[in-house]
N, C-alpha and C positions, 0 to 999 in steps of 0.2 A: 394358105388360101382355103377358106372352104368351097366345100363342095357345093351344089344346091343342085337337087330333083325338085323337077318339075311332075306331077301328077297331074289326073284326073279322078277325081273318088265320085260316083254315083251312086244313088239310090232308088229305087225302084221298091212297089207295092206296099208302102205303107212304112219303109225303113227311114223317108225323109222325114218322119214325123217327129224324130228324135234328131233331126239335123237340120232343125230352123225351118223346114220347110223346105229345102231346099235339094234339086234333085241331084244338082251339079257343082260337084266344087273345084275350081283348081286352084292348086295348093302348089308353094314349094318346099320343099322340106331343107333344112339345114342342120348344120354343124355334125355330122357322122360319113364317114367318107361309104360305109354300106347303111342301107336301111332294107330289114325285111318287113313282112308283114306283121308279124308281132312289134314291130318297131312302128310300125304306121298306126296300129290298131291304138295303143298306149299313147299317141300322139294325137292320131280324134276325140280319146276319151278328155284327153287335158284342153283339146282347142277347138273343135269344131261340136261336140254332142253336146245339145244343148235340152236332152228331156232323160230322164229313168237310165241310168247307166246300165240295169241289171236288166231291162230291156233290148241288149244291144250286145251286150260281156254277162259269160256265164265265167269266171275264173279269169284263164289266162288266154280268150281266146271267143268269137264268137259265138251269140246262144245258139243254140239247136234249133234250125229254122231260118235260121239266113245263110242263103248261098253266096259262096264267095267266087265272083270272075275275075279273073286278071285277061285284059285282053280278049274276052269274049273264051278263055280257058278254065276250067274250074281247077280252082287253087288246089286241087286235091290231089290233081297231076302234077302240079308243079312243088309240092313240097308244102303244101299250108303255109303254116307261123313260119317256114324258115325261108320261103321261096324271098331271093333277093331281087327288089325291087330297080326297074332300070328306068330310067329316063324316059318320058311321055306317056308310064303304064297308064293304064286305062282301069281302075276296081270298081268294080260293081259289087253293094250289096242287094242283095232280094230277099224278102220277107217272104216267107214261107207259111206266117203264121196271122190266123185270119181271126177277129174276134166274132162273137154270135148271140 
């Protein structure tokens, strides 16, 4: 049987611009019985970013300038790339970075 998580991914300040437009996705993820954040991140780049990759991923991981929420937490508490994703999280990214 697989599994399926059900998410929430949001964007905020300027991060939907690279994601259709759009501030709210829900999403379910399948076939891995864990998904962490590096597992989700690698998974928007293949199905939901839809402008400048290098906009969004610096390496293996997001660029310098977007804050990562889980749950209204910042991922920095919870483990970053390794923090495991549960059932109805909530990720926010936020753009940090403003053009001029």
């Amino acid at each position: 049987m697989t599994t399926k998580l059900p998410l929430v991914i949001e964007f905020s300040a300027g991060a939907e611009l690279l994601f259709d437009n759009k501030k709210r996705h829900k999403v379910v993820l399948e076939g891995k019985d864990k998904w962490t954040i590096n597992d989700l991140l690698v998974w928007m780049v293949d199905n939901i970013l839809t402008e400048s990759p290098d906009l969004f991923i610096k390496g293996d991981t997001v660029r310098p300038g977007i804050l990562v929420l889980v749950n209204d937490t910042d991922w920095e508490l919870l483990g970053e790339l390794d923090y495991e994703l549960q059932p109805n999280d909530n990720v926010l990214f936020i753009s940090t970075l403003h053009g001029g």
